[in-house]
mmCIF file as Biopython writes it, N, C-alpha, C and O atoms, coordinates in Angstrom:
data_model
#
loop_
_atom_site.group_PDB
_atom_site.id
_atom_site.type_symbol
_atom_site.label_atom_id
_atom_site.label_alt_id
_atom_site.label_comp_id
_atom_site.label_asym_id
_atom_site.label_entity_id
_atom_site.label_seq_id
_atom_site.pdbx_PDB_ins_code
_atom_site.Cartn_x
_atom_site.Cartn_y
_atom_site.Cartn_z
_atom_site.occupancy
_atom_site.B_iso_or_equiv
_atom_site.auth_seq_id
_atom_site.auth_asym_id
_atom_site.pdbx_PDB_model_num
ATOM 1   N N  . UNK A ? 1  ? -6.522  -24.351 6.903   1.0 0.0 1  A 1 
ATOM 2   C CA . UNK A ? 1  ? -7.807  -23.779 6.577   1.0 0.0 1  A 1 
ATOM 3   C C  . UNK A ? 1  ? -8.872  -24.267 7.549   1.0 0.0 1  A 1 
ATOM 4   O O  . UNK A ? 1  ? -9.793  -23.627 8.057   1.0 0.0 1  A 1 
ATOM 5   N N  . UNK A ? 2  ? -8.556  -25.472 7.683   1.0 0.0 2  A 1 
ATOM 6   C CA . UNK A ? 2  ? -10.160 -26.111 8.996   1.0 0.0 2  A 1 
ATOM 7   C C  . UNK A ? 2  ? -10.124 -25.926 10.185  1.0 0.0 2  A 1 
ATOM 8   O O  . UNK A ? 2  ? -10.912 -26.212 11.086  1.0 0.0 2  A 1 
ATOM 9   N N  . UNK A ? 3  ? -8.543  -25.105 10.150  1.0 0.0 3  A 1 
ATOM 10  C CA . UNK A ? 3  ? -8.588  -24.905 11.691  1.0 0.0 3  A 1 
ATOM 11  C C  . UNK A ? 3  ? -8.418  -23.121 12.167  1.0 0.0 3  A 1 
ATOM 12  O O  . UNK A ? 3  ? -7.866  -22.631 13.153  1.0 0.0 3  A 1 
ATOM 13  N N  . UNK A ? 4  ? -9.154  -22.452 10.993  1.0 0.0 4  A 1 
ATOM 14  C CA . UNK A ? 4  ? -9.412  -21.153 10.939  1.0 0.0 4  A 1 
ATOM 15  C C  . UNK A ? 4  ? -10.572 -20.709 11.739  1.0 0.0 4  A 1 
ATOM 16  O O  . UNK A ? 4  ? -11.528 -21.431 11.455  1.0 0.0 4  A 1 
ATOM 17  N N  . UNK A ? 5  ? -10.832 -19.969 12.474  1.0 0.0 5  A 1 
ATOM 18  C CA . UNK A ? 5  ? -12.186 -20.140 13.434  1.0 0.0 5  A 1 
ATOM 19  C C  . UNK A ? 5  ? -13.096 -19.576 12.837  1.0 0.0 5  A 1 
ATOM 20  O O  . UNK A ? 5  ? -14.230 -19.970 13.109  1.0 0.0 5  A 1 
ATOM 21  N N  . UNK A ? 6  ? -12.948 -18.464 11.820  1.0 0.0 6  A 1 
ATOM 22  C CA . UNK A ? 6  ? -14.053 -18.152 10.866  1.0 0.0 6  A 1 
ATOM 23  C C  . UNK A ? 6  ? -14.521 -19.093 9.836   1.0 0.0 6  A 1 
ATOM 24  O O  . UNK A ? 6  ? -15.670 -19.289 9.439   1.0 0.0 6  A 1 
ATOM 25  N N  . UNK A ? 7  ? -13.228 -19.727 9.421   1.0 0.0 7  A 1 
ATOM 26  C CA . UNK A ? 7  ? -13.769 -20.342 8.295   1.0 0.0 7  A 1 
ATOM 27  C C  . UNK A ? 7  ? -14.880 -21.704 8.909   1.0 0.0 7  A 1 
ATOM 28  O O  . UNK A ? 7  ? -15.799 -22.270 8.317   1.0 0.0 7  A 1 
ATOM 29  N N  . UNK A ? 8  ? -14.388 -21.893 10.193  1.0 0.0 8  A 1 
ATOM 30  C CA . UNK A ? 8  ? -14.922 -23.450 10.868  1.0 0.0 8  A 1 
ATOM 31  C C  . UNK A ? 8  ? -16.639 -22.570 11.033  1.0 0.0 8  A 1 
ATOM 32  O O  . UNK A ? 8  ? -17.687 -23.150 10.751  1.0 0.0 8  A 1 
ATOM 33  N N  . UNK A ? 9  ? -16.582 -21.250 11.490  1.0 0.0 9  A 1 
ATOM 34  C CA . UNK A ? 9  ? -18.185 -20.786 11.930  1.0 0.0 9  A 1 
ATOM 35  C C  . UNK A ? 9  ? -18.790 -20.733 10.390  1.0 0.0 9  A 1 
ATOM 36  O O  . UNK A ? 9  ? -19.948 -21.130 10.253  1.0 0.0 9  A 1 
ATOM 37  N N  . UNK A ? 10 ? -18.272 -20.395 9.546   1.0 0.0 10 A 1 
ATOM 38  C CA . UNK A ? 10 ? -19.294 -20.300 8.203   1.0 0.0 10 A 1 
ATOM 39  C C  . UNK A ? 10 ? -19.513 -21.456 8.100   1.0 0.0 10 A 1 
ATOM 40  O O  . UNK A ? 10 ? -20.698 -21.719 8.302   1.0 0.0 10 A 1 
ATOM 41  N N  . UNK A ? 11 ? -18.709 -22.544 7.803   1.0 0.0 11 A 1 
ATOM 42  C CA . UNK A ? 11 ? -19.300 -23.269 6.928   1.0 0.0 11 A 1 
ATOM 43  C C  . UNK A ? 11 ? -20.525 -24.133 7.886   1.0 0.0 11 A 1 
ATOM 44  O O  . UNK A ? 11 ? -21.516 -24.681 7.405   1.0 0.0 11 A 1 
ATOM 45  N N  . UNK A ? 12 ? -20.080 -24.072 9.655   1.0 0.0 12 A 1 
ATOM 46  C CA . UNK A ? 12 ? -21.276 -25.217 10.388  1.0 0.0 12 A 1 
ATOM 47  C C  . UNK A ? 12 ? -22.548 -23.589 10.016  1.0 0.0 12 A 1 
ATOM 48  O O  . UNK A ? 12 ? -23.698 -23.982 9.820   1.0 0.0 12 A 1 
ATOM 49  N N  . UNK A ? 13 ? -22.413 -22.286 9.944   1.0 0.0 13 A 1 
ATOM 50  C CA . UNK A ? 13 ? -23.780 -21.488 9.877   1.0 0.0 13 A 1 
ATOM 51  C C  . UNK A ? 13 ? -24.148 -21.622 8.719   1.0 0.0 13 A 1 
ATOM 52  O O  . UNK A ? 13 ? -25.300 -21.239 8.512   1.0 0.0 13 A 1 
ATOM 53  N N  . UNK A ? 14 ? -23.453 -22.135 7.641   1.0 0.0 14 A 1 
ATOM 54  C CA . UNK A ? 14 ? -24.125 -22.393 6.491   1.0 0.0 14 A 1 
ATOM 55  C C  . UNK A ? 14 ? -24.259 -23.927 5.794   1.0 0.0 14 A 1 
ATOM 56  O O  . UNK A ? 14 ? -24.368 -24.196 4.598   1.0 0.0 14 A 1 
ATOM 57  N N  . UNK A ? 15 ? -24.222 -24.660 6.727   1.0 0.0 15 A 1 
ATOM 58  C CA . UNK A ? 15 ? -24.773 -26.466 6.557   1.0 0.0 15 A 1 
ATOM 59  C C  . UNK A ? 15 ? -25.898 -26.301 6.492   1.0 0.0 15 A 1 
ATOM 60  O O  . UNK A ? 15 ? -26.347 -27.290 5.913   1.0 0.0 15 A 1 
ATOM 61  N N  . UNK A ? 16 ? -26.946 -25.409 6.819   1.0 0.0 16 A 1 
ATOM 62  C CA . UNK A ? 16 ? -28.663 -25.874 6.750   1.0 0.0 16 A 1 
ATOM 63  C C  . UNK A ? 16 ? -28.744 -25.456 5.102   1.0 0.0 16 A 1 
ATOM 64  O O  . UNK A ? 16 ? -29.651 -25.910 4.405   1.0 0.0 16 A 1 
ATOM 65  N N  . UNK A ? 17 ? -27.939 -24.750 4.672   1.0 0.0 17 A 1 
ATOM 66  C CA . UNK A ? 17 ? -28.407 -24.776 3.040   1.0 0.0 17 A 1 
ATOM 67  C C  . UNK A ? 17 ? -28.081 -26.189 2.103   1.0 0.0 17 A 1 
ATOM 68  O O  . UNK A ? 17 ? -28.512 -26.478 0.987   1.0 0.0 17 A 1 
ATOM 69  N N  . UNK A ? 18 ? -27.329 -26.800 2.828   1.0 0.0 18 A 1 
ATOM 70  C CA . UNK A ? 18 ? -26.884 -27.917 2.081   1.0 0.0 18 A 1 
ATOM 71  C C  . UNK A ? 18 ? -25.935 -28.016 1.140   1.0 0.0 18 A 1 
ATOM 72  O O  . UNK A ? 18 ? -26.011 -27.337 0.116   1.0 0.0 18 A 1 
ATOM 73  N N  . UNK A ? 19 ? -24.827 -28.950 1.382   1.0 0.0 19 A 1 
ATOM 74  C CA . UNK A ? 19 ? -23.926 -29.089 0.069   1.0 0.0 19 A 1 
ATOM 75  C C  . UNK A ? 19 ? -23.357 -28.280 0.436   1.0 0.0 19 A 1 
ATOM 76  O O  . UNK A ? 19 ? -23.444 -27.468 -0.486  1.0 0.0 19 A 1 
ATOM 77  N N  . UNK A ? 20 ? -22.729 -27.813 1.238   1.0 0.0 20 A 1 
ATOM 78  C CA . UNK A ? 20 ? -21.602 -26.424 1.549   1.0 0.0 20 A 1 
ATOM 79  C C  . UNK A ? 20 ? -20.072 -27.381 1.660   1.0 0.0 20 A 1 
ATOM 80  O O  . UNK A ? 20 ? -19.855 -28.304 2.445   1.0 0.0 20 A 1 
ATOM 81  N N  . UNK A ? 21 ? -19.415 -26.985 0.922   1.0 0.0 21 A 1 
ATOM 82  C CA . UNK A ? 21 ? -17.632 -27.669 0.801   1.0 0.0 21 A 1 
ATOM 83  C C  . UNK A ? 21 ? -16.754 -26.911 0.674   1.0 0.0 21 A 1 
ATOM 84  O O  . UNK A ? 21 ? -17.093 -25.845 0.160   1.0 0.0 21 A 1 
ATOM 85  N N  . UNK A ? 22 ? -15.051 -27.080 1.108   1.0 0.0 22 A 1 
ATOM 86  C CA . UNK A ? 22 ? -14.484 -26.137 0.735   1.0 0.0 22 A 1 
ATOM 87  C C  . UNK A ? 22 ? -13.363 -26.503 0.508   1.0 0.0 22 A 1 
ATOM 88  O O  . UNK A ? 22 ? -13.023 -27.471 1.189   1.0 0.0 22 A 1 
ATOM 89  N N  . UNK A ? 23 ? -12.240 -25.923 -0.547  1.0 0.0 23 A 1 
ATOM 90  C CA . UNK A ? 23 ? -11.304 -26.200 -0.593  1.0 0.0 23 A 1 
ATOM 91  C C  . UNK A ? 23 ? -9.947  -25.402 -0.554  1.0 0.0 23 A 1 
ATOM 92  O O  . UNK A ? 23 ? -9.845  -24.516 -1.403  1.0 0.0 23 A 1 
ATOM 93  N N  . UNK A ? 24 ? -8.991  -25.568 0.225   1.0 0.0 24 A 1 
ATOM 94  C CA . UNK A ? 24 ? -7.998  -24.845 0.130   1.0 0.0 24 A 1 
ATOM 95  C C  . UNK A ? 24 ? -7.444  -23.787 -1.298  1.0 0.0 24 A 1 
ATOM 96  O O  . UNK A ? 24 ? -6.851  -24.161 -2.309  1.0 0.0 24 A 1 
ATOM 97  N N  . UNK A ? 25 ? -7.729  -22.888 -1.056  1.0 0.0 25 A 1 
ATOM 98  C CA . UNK A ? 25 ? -7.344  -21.855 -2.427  1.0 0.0 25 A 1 
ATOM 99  C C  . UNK A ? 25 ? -6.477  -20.417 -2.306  1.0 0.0 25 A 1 
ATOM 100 O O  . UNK A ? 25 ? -7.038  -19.527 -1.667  1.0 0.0 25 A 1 
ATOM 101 N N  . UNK A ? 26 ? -5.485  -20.199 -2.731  1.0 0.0 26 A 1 
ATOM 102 C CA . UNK A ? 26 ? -4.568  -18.706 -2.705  1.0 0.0 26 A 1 
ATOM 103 C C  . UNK A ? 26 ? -4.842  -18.343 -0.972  1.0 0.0 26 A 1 
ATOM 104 O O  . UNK A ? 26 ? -5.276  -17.334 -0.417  1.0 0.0 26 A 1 
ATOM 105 N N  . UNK A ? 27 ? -4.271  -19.937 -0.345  1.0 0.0 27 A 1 
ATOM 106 C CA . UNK A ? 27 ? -3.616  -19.310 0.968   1.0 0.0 27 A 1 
ATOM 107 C C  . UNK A ? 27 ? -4.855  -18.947 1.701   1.0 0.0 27 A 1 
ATOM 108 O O  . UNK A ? 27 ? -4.620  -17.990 2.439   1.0 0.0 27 A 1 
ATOM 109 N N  . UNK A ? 28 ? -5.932  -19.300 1.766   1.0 0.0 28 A 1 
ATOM 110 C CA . UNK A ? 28 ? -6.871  -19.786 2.292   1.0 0.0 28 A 1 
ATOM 111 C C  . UNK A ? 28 ? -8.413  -20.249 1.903   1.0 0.0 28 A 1 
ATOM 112 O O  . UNK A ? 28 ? -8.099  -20.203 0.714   1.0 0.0 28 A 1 
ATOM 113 N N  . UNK A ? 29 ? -9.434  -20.547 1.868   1.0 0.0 29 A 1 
ATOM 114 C CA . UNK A ? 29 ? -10.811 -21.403 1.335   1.0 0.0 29 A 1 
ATOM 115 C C  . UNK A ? 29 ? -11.371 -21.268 0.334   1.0 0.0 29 A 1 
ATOM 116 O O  . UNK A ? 29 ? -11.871 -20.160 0.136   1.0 0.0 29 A 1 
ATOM 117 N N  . UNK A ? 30 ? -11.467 -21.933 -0.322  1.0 0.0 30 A 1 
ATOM 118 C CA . UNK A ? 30 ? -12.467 -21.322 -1.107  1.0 0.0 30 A 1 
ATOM 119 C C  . UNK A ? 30 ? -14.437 -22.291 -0.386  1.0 0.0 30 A 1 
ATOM 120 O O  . UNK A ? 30 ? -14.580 -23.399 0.132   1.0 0.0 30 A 1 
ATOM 121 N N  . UNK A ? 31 ? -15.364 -21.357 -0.673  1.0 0.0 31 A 1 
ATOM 122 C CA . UNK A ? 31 ? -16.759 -21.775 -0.055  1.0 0.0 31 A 1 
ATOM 123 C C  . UNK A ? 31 ? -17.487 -22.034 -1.067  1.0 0.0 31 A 1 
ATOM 124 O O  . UNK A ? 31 ? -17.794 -21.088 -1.792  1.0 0.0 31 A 1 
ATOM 125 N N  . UNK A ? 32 ? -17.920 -23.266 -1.363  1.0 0.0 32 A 1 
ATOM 126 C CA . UNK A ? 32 ? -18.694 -23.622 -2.770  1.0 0.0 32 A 1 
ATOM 127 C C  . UNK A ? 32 ? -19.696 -24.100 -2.113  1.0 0.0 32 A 1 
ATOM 128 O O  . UNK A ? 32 ? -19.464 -24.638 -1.030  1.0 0.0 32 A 1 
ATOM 129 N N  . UNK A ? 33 ? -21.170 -24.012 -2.652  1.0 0.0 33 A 1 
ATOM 130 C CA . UNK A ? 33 ? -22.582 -24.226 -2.576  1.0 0.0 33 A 1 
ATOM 131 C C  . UNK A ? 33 ? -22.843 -25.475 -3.645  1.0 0.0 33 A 1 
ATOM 132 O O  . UNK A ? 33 ? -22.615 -25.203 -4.823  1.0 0.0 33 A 1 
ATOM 133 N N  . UNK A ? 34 ? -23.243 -26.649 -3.377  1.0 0.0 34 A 1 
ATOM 134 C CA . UNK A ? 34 ? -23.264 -27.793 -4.940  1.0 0.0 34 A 1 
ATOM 135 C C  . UNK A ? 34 ? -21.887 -27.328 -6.034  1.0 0.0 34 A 1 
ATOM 136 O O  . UNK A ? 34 ? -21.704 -27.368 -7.250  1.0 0.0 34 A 1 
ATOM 137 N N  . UNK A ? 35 ? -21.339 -27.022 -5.210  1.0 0.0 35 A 1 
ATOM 138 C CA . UNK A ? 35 ? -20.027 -27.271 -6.516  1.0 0.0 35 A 1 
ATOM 139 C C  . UNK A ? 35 ? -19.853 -25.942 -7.368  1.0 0.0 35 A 1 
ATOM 140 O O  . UNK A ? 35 ? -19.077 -25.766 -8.307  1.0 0.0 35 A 1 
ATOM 141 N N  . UNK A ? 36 ? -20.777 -25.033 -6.804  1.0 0.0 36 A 1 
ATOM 142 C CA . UNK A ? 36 ? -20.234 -23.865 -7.257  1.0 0.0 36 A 1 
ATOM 143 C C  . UNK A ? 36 ? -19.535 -22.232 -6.254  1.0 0.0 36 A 1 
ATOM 144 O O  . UNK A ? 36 ? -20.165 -21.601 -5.405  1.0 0.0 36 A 1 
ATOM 145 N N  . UNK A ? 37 ? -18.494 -22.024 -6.615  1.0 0.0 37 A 1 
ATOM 146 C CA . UNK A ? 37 ? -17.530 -21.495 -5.423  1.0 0.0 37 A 1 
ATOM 147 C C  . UNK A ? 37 ? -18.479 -19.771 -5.023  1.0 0.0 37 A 1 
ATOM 148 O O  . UNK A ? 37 ? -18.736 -18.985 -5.935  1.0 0.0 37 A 1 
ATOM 149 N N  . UNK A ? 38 ? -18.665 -19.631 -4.309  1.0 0.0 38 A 1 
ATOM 150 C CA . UNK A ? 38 ? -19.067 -18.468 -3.597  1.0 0.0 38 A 1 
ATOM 151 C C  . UNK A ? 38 ? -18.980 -17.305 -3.114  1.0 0.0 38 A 1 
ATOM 152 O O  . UNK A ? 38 ? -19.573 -16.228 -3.177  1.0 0.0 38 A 1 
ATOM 153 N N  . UNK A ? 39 ? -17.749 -17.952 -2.411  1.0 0.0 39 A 1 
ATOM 154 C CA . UNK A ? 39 ? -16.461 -16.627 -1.287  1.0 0.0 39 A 1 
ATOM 155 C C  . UNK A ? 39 ? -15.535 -17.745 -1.631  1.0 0.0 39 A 1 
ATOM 156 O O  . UNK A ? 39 ? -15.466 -18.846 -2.178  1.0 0.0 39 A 1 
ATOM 157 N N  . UNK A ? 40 ? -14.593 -16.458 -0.741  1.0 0.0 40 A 1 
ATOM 158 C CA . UNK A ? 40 ? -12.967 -17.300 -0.423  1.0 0.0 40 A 1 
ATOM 159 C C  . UNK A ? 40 ? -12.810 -16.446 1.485   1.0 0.0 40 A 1 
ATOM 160 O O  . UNK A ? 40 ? -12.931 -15.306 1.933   1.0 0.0 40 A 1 
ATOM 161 N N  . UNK A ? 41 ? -12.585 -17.406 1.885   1.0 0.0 41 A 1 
ATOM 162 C CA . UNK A ? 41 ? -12.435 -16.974 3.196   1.0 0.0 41 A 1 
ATOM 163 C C  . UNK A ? 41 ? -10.551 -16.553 3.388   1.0 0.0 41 A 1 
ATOM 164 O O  . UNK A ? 41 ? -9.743  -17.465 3.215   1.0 0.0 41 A 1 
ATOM 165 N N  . UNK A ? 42 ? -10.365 -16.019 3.523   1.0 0.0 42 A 1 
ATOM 166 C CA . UNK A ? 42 ? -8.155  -15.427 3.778   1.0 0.0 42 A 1 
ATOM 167 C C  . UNK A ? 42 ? -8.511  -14.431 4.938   1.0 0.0 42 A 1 
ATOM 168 O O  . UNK A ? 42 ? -8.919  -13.271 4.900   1.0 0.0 42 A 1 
ATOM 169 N N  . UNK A ? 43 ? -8.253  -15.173 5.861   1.0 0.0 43 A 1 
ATOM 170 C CA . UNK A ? 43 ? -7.547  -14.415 6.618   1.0 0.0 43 A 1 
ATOM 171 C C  . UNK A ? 43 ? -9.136  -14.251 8.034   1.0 0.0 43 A 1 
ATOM 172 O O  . UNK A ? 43 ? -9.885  -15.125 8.472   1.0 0.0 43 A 1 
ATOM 173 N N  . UNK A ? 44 ? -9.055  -12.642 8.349   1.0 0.0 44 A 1 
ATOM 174 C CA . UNK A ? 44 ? -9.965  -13.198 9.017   1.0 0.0 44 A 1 
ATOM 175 C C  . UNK A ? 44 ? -11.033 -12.365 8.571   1.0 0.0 44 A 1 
ATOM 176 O O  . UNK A ? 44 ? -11.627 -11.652 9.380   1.0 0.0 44 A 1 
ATOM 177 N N  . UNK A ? 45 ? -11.452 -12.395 6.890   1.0 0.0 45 A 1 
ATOM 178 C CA . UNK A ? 45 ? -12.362 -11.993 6.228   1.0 0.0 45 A 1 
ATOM 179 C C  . UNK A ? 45 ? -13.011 -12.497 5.031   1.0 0.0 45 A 1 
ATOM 180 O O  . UNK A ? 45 ? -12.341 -12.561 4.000   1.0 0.0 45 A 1 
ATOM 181 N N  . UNK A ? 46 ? -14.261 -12.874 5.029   1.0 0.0 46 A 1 
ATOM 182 C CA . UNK A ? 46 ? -15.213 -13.729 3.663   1.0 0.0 46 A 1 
ATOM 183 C C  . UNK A ? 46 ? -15.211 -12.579 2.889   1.0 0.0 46 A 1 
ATOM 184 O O  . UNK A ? 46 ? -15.527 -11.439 3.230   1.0 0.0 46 A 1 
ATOM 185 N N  . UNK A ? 47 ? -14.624 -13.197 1.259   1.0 0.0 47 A 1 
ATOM 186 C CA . UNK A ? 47 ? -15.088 -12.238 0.251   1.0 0.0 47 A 1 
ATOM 187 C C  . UNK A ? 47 ? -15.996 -12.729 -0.604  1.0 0.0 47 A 1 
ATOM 188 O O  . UNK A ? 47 ? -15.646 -13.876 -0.883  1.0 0.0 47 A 1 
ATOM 189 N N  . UNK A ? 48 ? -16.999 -12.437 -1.168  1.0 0.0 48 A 1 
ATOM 190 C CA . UNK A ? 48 ? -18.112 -13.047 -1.896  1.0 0.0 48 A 1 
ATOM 191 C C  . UNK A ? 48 ? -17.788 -12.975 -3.351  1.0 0.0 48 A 1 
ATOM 192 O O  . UNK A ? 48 ? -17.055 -12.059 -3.724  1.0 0.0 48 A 1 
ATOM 193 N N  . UNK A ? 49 ? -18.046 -13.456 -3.835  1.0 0.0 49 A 1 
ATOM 194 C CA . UNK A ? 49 ? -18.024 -13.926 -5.537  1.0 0.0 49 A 1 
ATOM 195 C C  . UNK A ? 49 ? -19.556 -13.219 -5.998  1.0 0.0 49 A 1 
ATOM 196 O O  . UNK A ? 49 ? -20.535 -13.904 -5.703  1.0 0.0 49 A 1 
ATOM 197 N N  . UNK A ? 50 ? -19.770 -12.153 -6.565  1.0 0.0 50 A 1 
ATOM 198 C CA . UNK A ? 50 ? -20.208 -11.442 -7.322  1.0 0.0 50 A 1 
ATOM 199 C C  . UNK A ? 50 ? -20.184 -11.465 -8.954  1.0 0.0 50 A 1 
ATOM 200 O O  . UNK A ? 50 ? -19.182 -11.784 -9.593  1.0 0.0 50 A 1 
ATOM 201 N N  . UNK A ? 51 ? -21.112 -11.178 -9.390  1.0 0.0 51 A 1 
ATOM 202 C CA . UNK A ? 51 ? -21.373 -10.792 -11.306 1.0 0.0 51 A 1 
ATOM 203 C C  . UNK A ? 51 ? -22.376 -9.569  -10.908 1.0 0.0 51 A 1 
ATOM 204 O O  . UNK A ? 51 ? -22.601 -8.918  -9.888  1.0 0.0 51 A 1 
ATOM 205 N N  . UNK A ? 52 ? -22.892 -9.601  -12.337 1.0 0.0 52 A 1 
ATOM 206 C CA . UNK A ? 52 ? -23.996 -8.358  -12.971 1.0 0.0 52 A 1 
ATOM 207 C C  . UNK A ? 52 ? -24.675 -8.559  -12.218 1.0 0.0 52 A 1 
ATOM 208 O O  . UNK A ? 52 ? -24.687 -7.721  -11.317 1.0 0.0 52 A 1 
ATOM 209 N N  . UNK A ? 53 ? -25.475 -9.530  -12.110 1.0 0.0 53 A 1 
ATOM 210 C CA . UNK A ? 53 ? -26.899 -9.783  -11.884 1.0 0.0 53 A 1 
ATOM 211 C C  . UNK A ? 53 ? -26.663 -9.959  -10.274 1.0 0.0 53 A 1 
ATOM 212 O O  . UNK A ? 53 ? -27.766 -9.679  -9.804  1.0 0.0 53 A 1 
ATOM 213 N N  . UNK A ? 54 ? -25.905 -10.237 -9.337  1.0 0.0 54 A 1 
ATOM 214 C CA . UNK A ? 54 ? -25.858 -10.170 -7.825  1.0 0.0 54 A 1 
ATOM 215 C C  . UNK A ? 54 ? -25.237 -9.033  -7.126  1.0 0.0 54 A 1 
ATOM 216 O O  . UNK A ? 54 ? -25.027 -8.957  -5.915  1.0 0.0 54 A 1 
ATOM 217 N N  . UNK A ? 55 ? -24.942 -8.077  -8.114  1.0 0.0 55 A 1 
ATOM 218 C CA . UNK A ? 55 ? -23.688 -7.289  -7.144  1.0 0.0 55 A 1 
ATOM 219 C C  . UNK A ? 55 ? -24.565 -6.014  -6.903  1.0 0.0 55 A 1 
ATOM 220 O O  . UNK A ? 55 ? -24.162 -5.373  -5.932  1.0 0.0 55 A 1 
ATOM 221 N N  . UNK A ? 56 ? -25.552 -5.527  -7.469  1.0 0.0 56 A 1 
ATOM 222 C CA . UNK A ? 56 ? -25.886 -4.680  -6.851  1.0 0.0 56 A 1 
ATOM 223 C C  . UNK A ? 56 ? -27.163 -4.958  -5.577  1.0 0.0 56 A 1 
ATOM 224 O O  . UNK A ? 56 ? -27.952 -4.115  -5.150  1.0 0.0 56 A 1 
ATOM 225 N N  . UNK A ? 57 ? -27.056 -6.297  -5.201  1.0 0.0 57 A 1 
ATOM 226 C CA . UNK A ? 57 ? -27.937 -6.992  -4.092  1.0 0.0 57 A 1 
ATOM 227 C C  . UNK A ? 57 ? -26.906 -6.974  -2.837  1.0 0.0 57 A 1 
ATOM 228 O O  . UNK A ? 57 ? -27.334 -6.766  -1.702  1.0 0.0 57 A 1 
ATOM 229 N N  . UNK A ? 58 ? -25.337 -7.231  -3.128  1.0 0.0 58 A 1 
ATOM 230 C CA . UNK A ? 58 ? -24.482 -7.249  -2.217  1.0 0.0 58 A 1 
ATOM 231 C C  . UNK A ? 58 ? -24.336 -5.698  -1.825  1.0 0.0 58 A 1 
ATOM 232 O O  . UNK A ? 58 ? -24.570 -5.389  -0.656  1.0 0.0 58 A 1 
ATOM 233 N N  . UNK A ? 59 ? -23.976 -4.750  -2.709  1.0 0.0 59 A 1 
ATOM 234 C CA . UNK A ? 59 ? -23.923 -3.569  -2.171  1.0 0.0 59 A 1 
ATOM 235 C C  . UNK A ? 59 ? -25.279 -2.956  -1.412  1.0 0.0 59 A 1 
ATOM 236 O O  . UNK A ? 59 ? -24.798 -2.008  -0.792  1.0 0.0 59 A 1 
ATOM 237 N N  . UNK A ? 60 ? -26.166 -2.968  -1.230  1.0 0.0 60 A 1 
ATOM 238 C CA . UNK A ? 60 ? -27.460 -3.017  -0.736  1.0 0.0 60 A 1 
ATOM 239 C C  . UNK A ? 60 ? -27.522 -2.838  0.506   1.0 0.0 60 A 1 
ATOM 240 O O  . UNK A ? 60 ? -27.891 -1.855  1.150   1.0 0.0 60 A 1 
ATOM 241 N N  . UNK A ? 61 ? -26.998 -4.221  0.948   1.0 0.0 61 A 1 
ATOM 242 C CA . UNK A ? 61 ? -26.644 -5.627  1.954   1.0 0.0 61 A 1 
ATOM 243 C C  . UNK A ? 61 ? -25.124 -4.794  2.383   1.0 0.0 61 A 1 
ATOM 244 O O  . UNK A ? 61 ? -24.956 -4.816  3.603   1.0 0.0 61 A 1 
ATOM 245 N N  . UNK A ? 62 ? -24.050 -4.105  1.648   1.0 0.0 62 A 1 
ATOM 246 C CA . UNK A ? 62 ? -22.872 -3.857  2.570   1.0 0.0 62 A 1 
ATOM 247 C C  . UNK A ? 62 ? -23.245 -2.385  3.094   1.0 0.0 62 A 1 
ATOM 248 O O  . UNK A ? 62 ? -24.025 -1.569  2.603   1.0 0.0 62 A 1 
ATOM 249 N N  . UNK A ? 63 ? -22.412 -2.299  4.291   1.0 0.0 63 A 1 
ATOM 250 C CA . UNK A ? 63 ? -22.341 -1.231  4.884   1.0 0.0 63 A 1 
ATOM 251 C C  . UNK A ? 63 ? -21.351 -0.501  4.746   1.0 0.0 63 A 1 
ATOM 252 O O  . UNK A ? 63 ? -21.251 0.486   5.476   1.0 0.0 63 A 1 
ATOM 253 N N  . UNK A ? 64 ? -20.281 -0.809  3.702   1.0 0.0 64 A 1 
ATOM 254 C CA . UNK A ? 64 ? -19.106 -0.058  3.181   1.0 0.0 64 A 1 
ATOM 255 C C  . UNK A ? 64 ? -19.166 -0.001  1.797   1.0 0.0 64 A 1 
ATOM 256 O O  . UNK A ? 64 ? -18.284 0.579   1.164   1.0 0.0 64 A 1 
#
């Protein structure tokens, strides 16, 4: 996983938020913010962790 080149660019582009960690999960990352998980990085694509209240901010924000 740390030696994934996406996963190595998210997490140093997302150190200025602070508390960014990750742990190996279903064969590749999982991306937690203070301890709460975010995305899962597999492969050579971030998927975001969505509910009610964020998902129609992500679709917004996607271009697919």
């Amino acid at each position: 996983m740390e030696d994934d080149p996406l996963h190595k660019t998210l997490v140093a582009s997302l150190a200025a938020l602070g508390d960014i960690t990750s742990r190996p999960m279903f064969g590749g990352g999982g991306l937690y913010w203070h301890g709460t998980i975010f995305g899962i990085v597999f492969g050579d694509r971030l998927y975001l962790k969505v509910d009610d209240q964020s998902r129609d901010d992500y679709l917004a924000g996607s271009s697919t």
